[in-house]
C-alpha positions in Angstrom: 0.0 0.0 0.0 0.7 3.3 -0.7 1.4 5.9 1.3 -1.6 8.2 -0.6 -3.4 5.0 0.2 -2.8 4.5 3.7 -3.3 8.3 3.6 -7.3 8.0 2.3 -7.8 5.3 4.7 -7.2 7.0 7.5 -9.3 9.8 6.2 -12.2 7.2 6.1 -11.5 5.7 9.5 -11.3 9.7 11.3 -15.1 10.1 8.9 -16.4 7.2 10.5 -14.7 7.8 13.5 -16.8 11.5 13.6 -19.7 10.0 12.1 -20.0 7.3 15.4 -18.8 10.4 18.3 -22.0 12.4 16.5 -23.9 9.2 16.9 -22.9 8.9 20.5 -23.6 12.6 21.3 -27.0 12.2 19.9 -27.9 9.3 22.2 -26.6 11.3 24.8 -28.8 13.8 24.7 -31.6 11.6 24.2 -31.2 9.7 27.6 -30.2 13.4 29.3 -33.9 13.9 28.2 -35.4 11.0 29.4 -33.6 11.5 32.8 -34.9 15.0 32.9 -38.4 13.2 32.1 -38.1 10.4 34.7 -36.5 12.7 37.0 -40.0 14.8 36.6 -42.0 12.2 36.7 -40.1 10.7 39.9 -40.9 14.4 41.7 -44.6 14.6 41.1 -45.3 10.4 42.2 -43.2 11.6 45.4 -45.2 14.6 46.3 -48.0 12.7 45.3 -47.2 10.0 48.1 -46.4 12.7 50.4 -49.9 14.0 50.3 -51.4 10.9 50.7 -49.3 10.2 53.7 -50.5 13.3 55.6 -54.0 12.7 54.5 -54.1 9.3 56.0 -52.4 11.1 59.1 -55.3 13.8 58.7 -57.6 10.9 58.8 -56.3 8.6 61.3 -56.4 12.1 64.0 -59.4 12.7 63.1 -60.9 9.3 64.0 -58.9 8.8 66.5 -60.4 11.9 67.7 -64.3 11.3 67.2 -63.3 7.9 68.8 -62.2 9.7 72.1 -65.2 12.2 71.9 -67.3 9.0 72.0 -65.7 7.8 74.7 -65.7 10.9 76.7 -70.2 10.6 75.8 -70.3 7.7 77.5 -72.2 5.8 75.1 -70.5 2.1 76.6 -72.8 2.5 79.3 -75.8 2.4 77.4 -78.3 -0.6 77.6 -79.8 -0.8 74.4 -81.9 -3.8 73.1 -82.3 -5.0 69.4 -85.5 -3.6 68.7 -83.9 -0.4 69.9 -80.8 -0.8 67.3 -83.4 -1.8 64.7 -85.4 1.4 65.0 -82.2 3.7 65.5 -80.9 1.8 61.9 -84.2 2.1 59.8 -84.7 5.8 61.2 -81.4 6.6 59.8 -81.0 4.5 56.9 -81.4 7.1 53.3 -85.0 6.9 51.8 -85.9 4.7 55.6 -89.5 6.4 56.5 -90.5 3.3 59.0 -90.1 6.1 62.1 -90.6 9.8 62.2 -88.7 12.5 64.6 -91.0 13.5 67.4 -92.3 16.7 66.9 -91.1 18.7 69.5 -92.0 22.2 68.4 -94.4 22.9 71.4 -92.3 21.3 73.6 -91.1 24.2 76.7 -87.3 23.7 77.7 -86.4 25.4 81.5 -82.6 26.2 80.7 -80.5 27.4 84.0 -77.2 29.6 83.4 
């Protein structure tokens, strides 16, 4: 081989060598976009987990809450009997008409403060 021929061969390796960096470069991009996307996408599911972790905190205090307000009523000492249950469930139960509130609106009320 000549040395113009060694010459133009090396001229095509350094082309294809170019040609495969630009290549490379290109990818590169490509997956710092992705990252960029994931990276977004990564942010919002976290906050999105955060807020559901301080609602179910939100929630649990505010059971945990009613639950103590219950407690405080007193309503363990109760005596209660089925039929009672029964009544108090189809009197509250949506569209349930079986029982109606007593009218109290001529009912007098001695309040001392």
């Amino acid at each position: 081989m000549t040395v113009y021929e060694n010459m133009l061969l090396l001229e095509e390796r350094v082309k294809k060598a170019a040609a495969y960096m630009m290549r490379l470069r290109a990818e590169n991009d490509a997956l710092k976009r992705d990252i960029k996307l994931i990276t977004a996408h990564n942010e919002e599911l976290q906050a999105y987990v955060d807020n559901y972790k301080e609602d179910e905190e939100r929630i649990s205090k505010s059971i945990e809450t009613s639950l103590e307000s219950l407690n405080e009523v007193g309503l363990d000492n109760l005596d209660l009997s089925i039929d009672d249950l029964e009544a108090a469930e189809q009197f509250s139960s949506i569209g349930g008409d079986a029982m109606d509130a007593m009218d109290i609106s001529g009912l007098e009320v001695d309040v001392d403060f």
